[in-house]
C-alpha positions as CSV (number, residue, x, y, z in Angstrom):
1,X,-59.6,114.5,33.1
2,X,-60.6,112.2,30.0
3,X,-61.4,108.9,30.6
4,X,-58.6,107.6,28.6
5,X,-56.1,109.1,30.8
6,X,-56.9,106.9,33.5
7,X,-55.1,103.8,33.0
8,X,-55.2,100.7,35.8
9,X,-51.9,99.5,36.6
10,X,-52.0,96.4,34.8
11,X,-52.1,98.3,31.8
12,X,-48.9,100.0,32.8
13,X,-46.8,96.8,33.6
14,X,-48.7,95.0,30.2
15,X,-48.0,97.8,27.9
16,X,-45.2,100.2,29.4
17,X,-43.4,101.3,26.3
18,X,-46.6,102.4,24.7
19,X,-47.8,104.0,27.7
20,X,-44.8,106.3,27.4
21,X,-44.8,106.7,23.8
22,X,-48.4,107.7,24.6
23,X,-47.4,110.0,27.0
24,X,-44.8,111.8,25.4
25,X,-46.4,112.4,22.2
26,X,-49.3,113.7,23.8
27,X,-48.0,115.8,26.7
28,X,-51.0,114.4,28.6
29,X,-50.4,112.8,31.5
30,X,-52.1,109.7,32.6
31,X,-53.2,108.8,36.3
32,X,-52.4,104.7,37.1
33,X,-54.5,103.5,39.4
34,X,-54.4,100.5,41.6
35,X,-57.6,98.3,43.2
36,X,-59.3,101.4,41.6
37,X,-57.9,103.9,43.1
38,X,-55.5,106.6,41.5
39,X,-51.8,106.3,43.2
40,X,-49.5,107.4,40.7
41,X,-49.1,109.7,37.7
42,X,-47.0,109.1,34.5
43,X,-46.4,112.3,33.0
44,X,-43.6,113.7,30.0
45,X,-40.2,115.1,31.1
46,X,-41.6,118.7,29.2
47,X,-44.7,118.3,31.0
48,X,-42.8,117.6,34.3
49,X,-40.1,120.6,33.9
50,X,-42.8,123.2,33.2
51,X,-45.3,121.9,36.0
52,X,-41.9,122.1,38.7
53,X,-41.1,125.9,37.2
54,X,-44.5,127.1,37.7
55,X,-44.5,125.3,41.6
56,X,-41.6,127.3,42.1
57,X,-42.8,130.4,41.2
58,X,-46.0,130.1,43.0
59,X,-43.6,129.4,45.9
60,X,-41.2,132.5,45.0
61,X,-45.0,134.6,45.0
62,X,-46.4,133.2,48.4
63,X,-43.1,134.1,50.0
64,X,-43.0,137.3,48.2
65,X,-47.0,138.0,49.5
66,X,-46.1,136.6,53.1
67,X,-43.0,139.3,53.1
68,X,-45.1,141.9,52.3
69,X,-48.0,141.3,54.6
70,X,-45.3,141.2,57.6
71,X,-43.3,144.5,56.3
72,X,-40.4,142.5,55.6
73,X,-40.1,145.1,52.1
74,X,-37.7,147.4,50.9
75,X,-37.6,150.4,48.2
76,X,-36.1,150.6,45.0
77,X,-33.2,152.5,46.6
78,X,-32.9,150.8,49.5
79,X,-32.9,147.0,47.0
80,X,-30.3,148.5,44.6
81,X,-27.7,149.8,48.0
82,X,-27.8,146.3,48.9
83,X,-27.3,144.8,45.4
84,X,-24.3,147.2,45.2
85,X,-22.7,146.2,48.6
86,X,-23.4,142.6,47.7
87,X,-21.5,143.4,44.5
88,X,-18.9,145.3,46.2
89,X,-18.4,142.8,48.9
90,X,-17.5,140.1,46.2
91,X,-15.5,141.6,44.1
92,X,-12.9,143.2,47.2
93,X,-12.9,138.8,47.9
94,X,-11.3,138.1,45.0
């Protein structure tokens, strides 16, 4: 992290709406930090969607990596019977 993209949080309250001007031009995020200490992060909406889509998918691969290690799997036949009962199962509710 650049030394400019740590901010102390008088500099937030003093100069908000360039902070996020800042902020969103550069996709960088900044780190406030209080009595010298980092506490929060002010970051772009962009930045923010793409950083909660890749937490997600690292959370979709752990769970994906514990399943496997404890057998939970199935085969390609066996996914695709289910998918087709699922399918089934729906379409006889409506």
């Amino acid at each position: 992290m650049l030394k400019e993209d740590i901010k102390p949080i008088t500099y937030l309250k003093n100069r908000t709406a360039e902070l996020v001007s800042e902020v969103h031009e550069t996709g960088r995020a900044v780190v406030i930090t209080q009595n010298g200490a980092a506490r929060v992060v002010v970051m772009d909406v962009a930045t923010y969607d793409r950083w909660r889509q890749a937490t997600s998918l690292l959370r979709l691969i752990a769970h994906s990596d514990e399943a496997v290690r404890s057998g939970r799997i199935l085969t390609t036949e066996e996914a695709f019977a289910h998918a087709e009962e699922a399918i089934g199962a729906a379409m006889e509710t409506e």
